[in-house]
PAKEMAR-778291 format. One record per residue (C-alpha): residue in three letters; x negated, y negated, z. Coordinates in steps of 0.05 Angstrom, whole numbers, padded with zeros to 5 digits, always signed. Example, Ala and Ser with C-alpha at 12.3 -4.5 7.8 and 13.67 -1.06 7.14 Angstrom:
2
ALA-00246+00090+00156
SER-00273+00021+00143
END
This chain:
237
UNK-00154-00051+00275
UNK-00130-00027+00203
UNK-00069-00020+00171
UNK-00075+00043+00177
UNK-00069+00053+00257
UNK-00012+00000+00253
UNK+00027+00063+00212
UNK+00013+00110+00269
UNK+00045+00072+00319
UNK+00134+00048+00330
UNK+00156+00009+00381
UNK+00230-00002+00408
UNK+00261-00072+00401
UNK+00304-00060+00458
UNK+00229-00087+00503
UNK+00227-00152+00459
UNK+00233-00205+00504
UNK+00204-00170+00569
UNK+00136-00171+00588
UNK+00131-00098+00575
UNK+00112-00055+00520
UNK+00123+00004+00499
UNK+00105+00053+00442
UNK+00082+00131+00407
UNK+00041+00153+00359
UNK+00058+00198+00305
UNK+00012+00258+00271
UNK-00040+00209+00242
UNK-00075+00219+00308
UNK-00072+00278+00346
UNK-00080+00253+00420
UNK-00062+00321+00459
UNK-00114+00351+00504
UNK-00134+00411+00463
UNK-00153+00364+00410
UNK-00232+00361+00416
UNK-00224+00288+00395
UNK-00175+00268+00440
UNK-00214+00220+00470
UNK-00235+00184+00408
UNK-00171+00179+00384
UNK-00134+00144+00450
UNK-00188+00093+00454
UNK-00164+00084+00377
UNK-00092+00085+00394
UNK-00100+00042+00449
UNK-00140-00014+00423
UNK-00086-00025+00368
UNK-00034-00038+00434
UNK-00090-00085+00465
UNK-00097-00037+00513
UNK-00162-00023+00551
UNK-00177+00049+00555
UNK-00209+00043+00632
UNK-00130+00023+00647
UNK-00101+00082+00621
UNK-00068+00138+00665
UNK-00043+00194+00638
UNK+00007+00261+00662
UNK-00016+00328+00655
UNK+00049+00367+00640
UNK+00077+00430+00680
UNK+00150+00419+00647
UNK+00165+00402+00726
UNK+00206+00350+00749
UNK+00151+00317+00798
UNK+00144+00238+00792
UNK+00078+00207+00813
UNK+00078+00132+00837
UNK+00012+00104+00803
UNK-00021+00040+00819
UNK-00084-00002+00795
UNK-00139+00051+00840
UNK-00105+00104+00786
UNK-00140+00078+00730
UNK-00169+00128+00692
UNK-00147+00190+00726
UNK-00102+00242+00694
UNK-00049+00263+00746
UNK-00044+00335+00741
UNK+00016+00372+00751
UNK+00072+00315+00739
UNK+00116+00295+00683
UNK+00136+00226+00696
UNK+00096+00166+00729
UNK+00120+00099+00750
UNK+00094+00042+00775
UNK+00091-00035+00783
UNK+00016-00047+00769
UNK+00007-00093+00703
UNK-00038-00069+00652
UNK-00045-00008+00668
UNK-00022+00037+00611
UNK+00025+00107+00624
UNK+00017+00160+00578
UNK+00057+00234+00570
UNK+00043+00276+00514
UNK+00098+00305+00468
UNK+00105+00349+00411
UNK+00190+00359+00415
UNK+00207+00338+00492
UNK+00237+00275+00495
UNK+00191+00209+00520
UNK+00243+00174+00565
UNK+00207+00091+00580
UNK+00246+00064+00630
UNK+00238-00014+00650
UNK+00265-00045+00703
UNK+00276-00120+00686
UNK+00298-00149+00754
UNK+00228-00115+00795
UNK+00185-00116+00730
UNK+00167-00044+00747
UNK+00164+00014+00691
UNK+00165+00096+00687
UNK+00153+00139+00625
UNK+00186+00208+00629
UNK+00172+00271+00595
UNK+00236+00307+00595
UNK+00243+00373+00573
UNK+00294+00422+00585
UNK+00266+00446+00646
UNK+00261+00375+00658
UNK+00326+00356+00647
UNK+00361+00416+00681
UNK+00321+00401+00745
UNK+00345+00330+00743
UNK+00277+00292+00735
UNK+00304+00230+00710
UNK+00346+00225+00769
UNK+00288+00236+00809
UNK+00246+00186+00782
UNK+00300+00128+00785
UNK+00304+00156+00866
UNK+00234+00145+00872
UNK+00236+00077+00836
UNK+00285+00053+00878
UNK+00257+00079+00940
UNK+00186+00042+00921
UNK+00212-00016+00874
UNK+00285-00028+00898
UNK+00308-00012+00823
UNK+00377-00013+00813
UNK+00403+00021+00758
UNK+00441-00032+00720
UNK+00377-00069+00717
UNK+00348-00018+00677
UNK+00325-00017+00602
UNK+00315+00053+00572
UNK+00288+00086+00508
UNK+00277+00158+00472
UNK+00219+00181+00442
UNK+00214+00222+00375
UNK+00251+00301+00399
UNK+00279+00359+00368
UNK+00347+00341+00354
UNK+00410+00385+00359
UNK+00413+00397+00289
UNK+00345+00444+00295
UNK+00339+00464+00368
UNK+00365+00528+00368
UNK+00367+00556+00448
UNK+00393+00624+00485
UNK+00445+00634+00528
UNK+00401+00634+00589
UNK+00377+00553+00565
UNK+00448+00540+00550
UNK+00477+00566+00614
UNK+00440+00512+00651
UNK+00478+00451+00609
UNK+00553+00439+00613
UNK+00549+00383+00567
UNK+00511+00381+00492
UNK+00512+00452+00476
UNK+00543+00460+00404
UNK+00547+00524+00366
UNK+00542+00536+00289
UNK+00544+00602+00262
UNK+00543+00640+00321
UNK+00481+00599+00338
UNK+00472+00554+00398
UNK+00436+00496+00393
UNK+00428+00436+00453
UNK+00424+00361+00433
UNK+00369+00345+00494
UNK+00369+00268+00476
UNK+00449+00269+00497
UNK+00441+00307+00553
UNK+00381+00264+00587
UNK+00418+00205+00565
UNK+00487+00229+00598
UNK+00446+00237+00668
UNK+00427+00162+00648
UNK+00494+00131+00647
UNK+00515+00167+00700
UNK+00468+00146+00753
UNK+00486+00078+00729
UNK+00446+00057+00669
UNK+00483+00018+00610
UNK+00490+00045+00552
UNK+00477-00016+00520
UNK+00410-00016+00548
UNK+00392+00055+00516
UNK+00356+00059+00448
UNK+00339+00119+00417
UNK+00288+00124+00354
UNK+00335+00187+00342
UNK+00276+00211+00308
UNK+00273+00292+00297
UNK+00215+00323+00307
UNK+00227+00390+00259
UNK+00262+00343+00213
UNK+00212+00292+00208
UNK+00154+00341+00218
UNK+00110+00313+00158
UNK+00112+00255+00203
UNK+00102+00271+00273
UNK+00082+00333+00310
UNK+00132+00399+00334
UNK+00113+00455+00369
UNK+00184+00491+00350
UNK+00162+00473+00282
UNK+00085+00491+00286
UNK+00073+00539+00346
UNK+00004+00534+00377
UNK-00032+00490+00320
UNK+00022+00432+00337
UNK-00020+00368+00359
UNK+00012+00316+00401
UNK+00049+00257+00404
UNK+00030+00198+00453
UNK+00074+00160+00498
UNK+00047+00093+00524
UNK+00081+00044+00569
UNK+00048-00012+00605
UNK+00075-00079+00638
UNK+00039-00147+00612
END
């Protein structure tokens, strides 16, 4: 591939070492659905992760907090209503879609098993990464502590301005400035994180702002309806 596709993809160092990887895209390619070359463009994004694009399964968002188990017969499919997958099947590629939501890639090291998480604020109020680390351990026997987790690009705290009904769901990363409330999402979804167990030494975060760094990667806060999409990928080798 060119250099160029090599700029539209990051990766987390906190993987290196485990035979998993895990990555997003940035606005170079636009790789939501609406995009009329969507296709084209995750065949592009996923040949530059030596991915085949036969073993790629992807969500299809509700802002819910339903987990899907996926396996190998998945391959291909777009699971519709969900907002995180999981499984243990090697090569075969998770995707979720964001454009300010948090990604949340989740490995577990001891079971070699992996779940990507979009994680909204509905998300996050109804728990969903608390689900899917109930459902990993009901399927995988994941422990916690075993876990190794990172964040995806998000609007951060310092742009994501939210009412009082939002704010009323979250006792902890609300902040107010000028009479203005705004909720630091990353915190919060990490906060469930450590306290179903995970180490925080075993959390990275790109802290990467989506409004901030909006010449750089897609925000719906910032751009309304024309906002493209980031993609999420996680697959075990």
């Amino acid at each position: 591939m060119t250099h160029s596709v090599a700029e539209k993809v990051s990766s987390f160092k906190i993987f290196s070492g485990y035979p998993v990887a895990a990555s997003f895209s940035n606005r170079g390619l636009d790789l939501g659905f609406d995009c009329p070359e969507y296709k084209k463009n995750r065949k592009e994004f996923l040949r530059f992760l030596d991915v085949d694009y036969d073993n790629f399964v992807c969500a299809r968002q509700v802002h819910s907090a339903n987990v899907v188990e996926v396996c190998k017969k998945d391959a291909g499919r777009v699971i519709r209503d969900t907002d995180a997958l999981i499984t243990k099947a090697e090569h075969l590629a998770l995707a979720v879609f964001t454009a300010d939501c948090p990604s949340v890639f989740i490995y577990d090291s001891i079971n070699n098993a992996s779940g990507l998480v979009h994680a909204g604020w509905r998300g996050a109020k109804d728990k969903i990464l608390q689900k899917t680390l109930m459902l990993m351990r009901k399927r995988f026997g994941t422990e916690p502590k075993d876990l190794f987790c990172a964040f995806g690009p998000a609007i951060r705290a310092c742009c994501y301005e939210i009412g009082p009904d939002v704010a009323a769901y979250f006792a902890q990363g609300v902040t107010i400035r000028n009479n203005k409330r705004y909720l630091d999402l990353a915190l919060v979804n990490q906060n469930q994180l450590l306290g179903l167990g995970v180490k925080k030494s075993q959390i990275e975060d790109s802290a990467i702002c989506t409004v901030c760094s909006n010449a750089r990667y897609f925000s719906y806060r910032k751009e309304r309806d024309v906002a493209g999409r980031q993609m999420s990928v996680m697959v075990l080798k």
